[in-house]
C-alpha atoms as a printed R data frame, in Angstrom:
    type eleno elety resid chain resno        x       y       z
1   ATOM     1    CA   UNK     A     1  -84.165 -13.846 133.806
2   ATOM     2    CA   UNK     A     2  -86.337 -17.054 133.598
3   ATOM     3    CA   UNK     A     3  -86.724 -16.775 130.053
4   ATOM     4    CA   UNK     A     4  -83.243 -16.680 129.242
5   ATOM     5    CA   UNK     A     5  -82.825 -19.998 131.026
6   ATOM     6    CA   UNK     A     6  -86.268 -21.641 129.790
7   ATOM     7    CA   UNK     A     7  -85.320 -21.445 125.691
8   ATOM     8    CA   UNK     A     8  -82.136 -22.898 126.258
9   ATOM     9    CA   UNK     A     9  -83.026 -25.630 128.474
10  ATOM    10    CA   UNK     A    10  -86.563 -26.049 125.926
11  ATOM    11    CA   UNK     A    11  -84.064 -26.435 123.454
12  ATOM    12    CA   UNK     A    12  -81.817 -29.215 124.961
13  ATOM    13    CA   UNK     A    13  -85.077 -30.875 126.401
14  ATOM    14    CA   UNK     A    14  -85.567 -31.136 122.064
15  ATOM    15    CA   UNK     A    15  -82.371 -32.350 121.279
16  ATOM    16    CA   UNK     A    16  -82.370 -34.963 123.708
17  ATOM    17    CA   UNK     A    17  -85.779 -36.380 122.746
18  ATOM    18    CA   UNK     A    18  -84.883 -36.425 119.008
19  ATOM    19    CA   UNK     A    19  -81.532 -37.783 120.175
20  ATOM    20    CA   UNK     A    20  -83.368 -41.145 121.755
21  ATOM    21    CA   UNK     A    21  -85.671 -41.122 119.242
22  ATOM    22    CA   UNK     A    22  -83.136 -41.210 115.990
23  ATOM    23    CA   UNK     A    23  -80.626 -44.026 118.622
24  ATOM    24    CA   UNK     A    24  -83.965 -46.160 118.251
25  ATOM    25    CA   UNK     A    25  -84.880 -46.172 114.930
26  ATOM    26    CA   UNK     A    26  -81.247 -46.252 113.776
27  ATOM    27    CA   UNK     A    27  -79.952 -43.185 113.135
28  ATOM    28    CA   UNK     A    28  -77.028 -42.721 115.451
29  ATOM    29    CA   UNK     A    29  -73.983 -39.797 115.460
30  ATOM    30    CA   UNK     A    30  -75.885 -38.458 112.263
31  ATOM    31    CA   UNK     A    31  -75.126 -41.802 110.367
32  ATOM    32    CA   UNK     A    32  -78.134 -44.368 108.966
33  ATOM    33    CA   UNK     A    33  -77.417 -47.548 110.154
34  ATOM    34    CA   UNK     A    34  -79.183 -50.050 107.898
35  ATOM    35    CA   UNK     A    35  -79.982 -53.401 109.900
36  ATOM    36    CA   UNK     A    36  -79.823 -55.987 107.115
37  ATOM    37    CA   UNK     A    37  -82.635 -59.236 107.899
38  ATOM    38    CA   UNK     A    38  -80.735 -62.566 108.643
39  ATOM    39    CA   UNK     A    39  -81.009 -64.936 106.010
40  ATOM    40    CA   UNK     A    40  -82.610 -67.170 109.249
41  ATOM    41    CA   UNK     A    41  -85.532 -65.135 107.981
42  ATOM    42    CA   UNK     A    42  -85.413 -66.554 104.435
43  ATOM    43    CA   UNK     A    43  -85.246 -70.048 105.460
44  ATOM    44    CA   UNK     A    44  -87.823 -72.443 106.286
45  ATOM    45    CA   UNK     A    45  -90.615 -71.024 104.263
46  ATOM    46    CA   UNK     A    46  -92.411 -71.693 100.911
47  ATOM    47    CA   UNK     A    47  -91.589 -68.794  98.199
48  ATOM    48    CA   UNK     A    48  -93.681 -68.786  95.340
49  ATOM    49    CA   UNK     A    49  -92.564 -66.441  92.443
50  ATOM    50    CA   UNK     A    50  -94.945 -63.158  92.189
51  ATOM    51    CA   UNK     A    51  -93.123 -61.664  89.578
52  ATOM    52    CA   UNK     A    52  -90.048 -61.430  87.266
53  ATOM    53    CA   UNK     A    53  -88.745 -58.151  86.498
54  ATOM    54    CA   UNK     A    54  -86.196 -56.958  83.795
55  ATOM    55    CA   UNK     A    55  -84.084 -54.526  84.058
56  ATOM    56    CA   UNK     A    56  -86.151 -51.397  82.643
57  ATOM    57    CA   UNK     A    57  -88.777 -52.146  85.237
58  ATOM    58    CA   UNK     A    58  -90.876 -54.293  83.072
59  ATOM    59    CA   UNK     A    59  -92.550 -57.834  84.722
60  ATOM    60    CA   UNK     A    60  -91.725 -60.491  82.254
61  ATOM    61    CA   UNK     A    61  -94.215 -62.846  84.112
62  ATOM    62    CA   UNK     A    62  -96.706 -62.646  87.252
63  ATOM    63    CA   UNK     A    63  -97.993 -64.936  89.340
64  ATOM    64    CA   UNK     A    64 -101.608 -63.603  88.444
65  ATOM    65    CA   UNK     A    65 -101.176 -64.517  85.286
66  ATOM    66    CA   UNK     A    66  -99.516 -67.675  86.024
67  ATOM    67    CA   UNK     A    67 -103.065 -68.780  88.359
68  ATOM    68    CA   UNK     A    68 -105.174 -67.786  84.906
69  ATOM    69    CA   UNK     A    69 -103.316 -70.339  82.925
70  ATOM    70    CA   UNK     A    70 -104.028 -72.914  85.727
71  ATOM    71    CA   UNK     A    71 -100.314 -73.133  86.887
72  ATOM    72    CA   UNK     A    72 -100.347 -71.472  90.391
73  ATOM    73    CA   UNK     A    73  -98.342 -74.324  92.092
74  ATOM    74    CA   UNK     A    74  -95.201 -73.787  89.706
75  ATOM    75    CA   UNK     A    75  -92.002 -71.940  90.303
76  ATOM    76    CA   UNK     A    76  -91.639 -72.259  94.189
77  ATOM    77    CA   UNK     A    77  -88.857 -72.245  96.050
78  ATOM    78    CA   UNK     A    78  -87.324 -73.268  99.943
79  ATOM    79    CA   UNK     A    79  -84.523 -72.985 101.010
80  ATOM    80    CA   UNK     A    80  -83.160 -74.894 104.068
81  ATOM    81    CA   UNK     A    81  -79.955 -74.593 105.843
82  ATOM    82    CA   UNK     A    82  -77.704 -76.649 103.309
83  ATOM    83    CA   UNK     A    83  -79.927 -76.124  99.416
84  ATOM    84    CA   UNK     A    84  -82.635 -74.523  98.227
85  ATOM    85    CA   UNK     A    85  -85.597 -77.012  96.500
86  ATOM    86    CA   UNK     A    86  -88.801 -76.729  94.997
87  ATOM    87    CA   UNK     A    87  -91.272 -76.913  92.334
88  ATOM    88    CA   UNK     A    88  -90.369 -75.500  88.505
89  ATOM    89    CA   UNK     A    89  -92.870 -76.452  85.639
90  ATOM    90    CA   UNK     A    90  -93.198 -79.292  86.196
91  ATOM    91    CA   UNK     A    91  -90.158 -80.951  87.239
92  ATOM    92    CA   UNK     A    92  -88.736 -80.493  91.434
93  ATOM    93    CA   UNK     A    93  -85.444 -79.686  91.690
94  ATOM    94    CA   UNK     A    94  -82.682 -79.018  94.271
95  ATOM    95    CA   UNK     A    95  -78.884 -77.061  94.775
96  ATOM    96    CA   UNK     A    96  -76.384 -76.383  97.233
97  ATOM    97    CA   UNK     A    97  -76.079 -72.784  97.703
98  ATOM    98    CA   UNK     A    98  -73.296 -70.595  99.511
99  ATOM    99    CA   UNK     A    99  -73.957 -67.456 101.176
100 ATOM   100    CA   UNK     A   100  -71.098 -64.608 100.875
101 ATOM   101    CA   UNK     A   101  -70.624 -60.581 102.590
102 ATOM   102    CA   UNK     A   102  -73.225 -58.362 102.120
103 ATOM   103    CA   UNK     A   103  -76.337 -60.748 100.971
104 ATOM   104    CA   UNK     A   104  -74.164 -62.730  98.808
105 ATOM   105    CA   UNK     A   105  -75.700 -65.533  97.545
106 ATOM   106    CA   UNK     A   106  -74.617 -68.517  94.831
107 ATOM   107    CA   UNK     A   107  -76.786 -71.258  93.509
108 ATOM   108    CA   UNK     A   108  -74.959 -74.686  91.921
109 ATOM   109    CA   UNK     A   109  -76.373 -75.992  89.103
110 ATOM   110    CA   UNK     A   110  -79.663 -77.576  89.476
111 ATOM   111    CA   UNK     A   111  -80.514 -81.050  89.614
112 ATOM   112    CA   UNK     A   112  -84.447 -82.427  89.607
113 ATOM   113    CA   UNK     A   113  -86.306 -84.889  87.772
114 ATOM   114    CA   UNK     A   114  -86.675 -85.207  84.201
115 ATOM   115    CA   UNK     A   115  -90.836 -85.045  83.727
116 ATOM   116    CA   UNK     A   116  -91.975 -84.118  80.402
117 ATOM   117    CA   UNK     A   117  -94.197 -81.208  80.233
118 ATOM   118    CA   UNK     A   118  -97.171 -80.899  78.322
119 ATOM   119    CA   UNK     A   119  -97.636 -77.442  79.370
120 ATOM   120    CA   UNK     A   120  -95.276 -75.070  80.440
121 ATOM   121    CA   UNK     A   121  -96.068 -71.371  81.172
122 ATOM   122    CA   UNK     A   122  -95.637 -68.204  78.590
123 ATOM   123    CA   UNK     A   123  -93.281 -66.367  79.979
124 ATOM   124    CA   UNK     A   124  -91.054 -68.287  81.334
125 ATOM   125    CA   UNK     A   125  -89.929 -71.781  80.266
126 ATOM   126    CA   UNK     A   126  -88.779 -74.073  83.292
127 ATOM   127    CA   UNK     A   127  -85.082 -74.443  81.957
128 ATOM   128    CA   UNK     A   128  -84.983 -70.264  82.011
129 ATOM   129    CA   UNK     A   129  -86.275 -70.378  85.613
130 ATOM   130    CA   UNK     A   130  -83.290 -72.486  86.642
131 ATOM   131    CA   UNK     A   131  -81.122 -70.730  84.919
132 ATOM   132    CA   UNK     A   132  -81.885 -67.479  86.923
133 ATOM   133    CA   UNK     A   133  -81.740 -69.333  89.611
134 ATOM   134    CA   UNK     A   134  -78.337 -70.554  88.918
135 ATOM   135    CA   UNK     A   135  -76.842 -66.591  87.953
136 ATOM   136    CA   UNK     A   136  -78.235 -65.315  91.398
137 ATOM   137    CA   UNK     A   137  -75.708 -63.608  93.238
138 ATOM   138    CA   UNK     A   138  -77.526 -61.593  95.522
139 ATOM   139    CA   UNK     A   139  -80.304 -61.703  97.838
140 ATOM   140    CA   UNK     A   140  -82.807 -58.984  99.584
141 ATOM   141    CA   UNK     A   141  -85.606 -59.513 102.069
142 ATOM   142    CA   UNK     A   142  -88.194 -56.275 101.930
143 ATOM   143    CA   UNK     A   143  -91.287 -55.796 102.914
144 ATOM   144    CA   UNK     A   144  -92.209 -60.052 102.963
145 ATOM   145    CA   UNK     A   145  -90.805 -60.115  99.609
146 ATOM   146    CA   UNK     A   146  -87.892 -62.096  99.012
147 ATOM   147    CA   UNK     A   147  -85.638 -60.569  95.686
148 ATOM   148    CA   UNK     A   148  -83.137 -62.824  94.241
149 ATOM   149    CA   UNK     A   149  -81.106 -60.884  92.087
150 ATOM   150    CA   UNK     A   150  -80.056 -62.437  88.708
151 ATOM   151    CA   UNK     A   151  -79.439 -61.770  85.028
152 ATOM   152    CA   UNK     A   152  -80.074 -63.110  82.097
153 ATOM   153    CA   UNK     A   153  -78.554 -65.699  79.605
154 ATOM   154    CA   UNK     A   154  -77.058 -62.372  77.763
155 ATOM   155    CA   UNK     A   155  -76.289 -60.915  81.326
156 ATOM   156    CA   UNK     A   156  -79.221 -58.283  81.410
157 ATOM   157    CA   UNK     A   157  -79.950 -57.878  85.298
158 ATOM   158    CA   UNK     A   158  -82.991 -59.785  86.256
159 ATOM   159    CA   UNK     A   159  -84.734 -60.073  89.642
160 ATOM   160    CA   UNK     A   160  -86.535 -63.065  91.163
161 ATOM   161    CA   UNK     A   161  -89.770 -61.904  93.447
162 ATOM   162    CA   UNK     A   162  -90.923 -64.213  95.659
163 ATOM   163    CA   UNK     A   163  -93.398 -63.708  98.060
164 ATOM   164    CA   UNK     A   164  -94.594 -66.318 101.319
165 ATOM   165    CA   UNK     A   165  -97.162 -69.210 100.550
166 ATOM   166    CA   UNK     A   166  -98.824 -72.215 100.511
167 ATOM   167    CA   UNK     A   167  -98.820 -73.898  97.468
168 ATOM   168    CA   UNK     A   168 -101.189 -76.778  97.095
169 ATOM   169    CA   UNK     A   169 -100.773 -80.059  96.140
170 ATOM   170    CA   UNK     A   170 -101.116 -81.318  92.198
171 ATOM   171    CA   UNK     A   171 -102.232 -84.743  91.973
């Protein structure tokens, strides 16, 4: 008679534990729920590009690659409650941004100062950088890596890695 009582009661003694173990890690009444980061966790911080993707997967530039040609303070980016600022090649710049549902985000057009440049990356020219910047229209926060999500001039989706640092000084 005790065994007819002990599978049962093993068996709700299961449920429950998986029950308070899915409630904490999200999963509740058989739905995902997906916490999405604040964008409080976005501002504040330098973001230095790592990489620009294209849409079949490819990186179109790297920040590895950028450091080998001697340019690892360009293309950074902060972003404070009201604009986002920061370094392209070479020339800083600044924009009012507005943030919408569902990681909506759009960039105005960029403003910064008009330095020549006597070197600018391969890969990516400074005036294409802004102009990714200025087609973004959404942003994700995963794993420390900040993805702004863009397109192109002929509206081929683009994405924007950035990743936390410290970017040193130029004289």
């Amino acid at each position: 008679m005790k065994d007819y009582f002990r599978i049962p009661t093993m068996g709700l003694a299961a449920a429950l534990v998986f029950s308070a173990c899915a409630t904490k890690s999200g999963v509740i009444a058989g739905e995902l729920e997906i916490s999405s980061p604040s964008f409080d966790e976005v501002q504040g911080k330098v973001w230095v590009l790592d990489e620009l993707v294209s849409e079949s997967g490819k990186t179109v530039i790297n920040r590895q690659k950028l450091e080998l040609d001697g340019m690892g303070d360009v293309f950074t980016l902060v972003i404070d409650e009201e604009r986002i600022s920061g370094k392209g090649a070479p020339n800083r710049y600044f924009s009012p941004y507005t943030l919408g549902d569902d990681q909506e985000i759009s960039i105005s057009p960029i403003a910064g100062t008009l330095m020549m440049s006597i070197v600018e990356p391969e890969g990516l020219q400074e005036r294409e950088y802004y102009g990714y910047l200025e087609r973004v229209n959404q942003w994700l926060l995963t794993q420390d890596k900040l993805e702004l999500h863009s397109e192109s001039s002929e509206g081929d989706p683009i994405i924007l890695v950035f990743t936390p640092g410290i970017v040193p000084e130029s004289n």
